[in-house]
C-alpha positions in Angstrom: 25.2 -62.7 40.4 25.2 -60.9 43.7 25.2 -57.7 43.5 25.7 -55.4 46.9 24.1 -52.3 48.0 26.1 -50.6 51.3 25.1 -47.1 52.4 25.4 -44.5 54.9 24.3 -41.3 56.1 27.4 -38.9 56.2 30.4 -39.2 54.5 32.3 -39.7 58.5 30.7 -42.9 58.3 32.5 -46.2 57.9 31.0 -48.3 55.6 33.5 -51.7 56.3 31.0 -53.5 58.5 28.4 -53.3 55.9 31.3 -54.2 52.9 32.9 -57.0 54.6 29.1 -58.8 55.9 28.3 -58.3 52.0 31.9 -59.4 50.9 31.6 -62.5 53.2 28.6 -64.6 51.5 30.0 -63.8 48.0 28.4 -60.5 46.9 31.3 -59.3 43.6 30.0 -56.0 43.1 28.9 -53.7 45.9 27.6 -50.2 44.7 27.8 -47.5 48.0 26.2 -44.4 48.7 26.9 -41.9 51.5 24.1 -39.9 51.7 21.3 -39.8 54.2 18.2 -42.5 53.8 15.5 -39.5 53.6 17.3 -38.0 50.5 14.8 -40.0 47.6 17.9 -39.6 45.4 20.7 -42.0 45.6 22.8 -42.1 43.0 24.2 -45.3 43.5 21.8 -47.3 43.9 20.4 -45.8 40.8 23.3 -47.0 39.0 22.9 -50.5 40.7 19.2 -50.8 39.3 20.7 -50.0 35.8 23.7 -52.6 36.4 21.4 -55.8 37.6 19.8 -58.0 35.2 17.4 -60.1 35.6 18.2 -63.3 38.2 20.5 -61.4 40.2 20.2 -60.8 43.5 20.7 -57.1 45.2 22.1 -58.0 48.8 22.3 -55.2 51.2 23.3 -55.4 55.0 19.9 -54.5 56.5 16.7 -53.5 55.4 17.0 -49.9 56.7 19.9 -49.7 53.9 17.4 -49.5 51.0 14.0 -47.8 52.1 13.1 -46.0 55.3 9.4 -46.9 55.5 8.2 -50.3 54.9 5.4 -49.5 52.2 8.7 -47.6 50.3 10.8 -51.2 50.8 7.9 -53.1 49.8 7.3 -50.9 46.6 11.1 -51.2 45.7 11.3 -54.9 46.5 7.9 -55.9 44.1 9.5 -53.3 41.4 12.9 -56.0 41.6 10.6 -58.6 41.6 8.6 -57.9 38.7 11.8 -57.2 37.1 13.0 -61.2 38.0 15.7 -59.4 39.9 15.9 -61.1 44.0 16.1 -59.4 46.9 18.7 -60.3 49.9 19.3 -58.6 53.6 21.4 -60.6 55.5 20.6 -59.2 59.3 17.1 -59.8 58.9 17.8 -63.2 57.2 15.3 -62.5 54.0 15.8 -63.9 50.5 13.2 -63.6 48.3 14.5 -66.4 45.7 13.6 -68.9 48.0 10.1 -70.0 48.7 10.6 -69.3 52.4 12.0 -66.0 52.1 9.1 -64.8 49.5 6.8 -65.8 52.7 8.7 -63.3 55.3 8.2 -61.0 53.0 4.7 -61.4 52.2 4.0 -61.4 55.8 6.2 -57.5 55.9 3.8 -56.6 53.2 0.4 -57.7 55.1 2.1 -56.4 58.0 2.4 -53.0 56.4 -1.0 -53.1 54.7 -2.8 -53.7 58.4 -0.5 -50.6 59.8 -1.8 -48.2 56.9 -5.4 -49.4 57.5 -4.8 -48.7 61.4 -3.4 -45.4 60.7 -6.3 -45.0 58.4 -9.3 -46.0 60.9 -7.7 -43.5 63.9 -7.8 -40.7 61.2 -11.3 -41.7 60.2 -12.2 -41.7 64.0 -10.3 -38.2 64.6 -12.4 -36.6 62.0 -15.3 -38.1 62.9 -14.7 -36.9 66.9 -13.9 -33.2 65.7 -16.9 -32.8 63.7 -19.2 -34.2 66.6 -17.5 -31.3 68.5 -18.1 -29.0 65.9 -14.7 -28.6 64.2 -14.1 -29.3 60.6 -10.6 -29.7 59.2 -9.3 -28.0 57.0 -8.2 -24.8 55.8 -10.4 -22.0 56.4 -12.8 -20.5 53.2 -12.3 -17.3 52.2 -10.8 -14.1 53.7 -10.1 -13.6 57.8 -11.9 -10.8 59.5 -8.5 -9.0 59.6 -7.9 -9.5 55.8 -11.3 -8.2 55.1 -10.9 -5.2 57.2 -7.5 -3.9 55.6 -8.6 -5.1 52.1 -10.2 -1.7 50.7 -7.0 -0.2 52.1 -4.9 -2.9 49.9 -6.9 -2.8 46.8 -6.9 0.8 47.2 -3.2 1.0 47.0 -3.2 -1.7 44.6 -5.4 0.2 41.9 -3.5 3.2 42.6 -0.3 1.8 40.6 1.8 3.9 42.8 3.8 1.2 44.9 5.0 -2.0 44.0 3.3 -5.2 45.3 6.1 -6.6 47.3 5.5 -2.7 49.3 2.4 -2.9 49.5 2.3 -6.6 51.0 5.2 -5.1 53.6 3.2 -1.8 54.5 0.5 -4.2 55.4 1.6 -7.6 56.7 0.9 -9.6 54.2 2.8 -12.9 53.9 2.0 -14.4 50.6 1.7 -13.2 47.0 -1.2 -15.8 47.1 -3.0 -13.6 50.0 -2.5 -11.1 48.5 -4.0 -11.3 45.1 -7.2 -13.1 47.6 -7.0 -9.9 48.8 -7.2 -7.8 45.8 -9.5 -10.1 44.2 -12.0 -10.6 46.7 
């Protein structure tokens, strides 16, 4: 069975040219989400992935229907495949219940596999340049030289039970509960 996925971002969107391409090649149930492709929830296509069994086919439109990152498309398309549930765009022309279409696909996925190992080497090389000009990432340890000049001032107030900790962390700038207990603490 063909099963259909359709989706936009706002609920001003027309979803007809997505409905009628997936209503054209034969697609008898189309599940349709308006909500924006960043949102992780969709509770359509959740539905959908409770609906489809196992040698259906989930058809959408165009890949940037279902996932917004390739590793995130790849992910869900291996999750239907392992399943025995196929996998169908029609703008890109992919359908991964033929042989040819399982090769496009594997070719995304090696695709997507060099571009993390890319993005993986420039961060490598990044880090490796800062530290040759003395900087190391990160967050810095322990207390600023600000914070440790106002901090017998803090604990002092602090100790003194007389004022609430949300007044205390106003009187003296202090922008997290976290800092503030570093503070204390230290």
């Amino acid at each position: 069975m063909l099963i259909g996925y359709a989706r936009v971002s706002k609920n001003e969107q027309n979803l007809n040219s997505q409905t009628d391409a997936l209503k054209s090649i034969g697609v008898q149930k189309i599940f349709v989400d308006k909500i924006s492709g960043v949102k992780s929830e969709k509770p359509e296509l959740n539905e959908l992935l409770k609906f489809i069994r196992k040698d259906d086919t989930l058809t959408v439109w165009r890949l940037d229907r279902i996932g917004r990152t390739t590793v995130g498309l790849i992910q869900f398309v291996n999750e239907l495949n392992e399943r025995g549930i196929h996998f169908k765009s029609i703008s890109e022309n992919i359908d991964t219940s033929s042989a040819s279409g399982k090769l496009i696909f594997q070719i995304f996925c090696v695709l997507a596999e060099h571009e993390r190992n890319v993005l993986i080497e420039r961060t490598h090389a990044g880090l490796k340049s800062a530290r040759a000009r003395g900087k190391n990432g990160g967050r810095p340890k322990g207390l600023s030289e600000k914070l440790k000049k106002i901090a017998p001032l803090v604990k002092a107030s602090y100790n003194s039970k007389d004022l609430p900790v949300e007044e205390i962390m106003r009187a003296f700038n202090i922008g997290s509960k976290t800092t503030f207990y570093k503070i204390v603490n230290s």
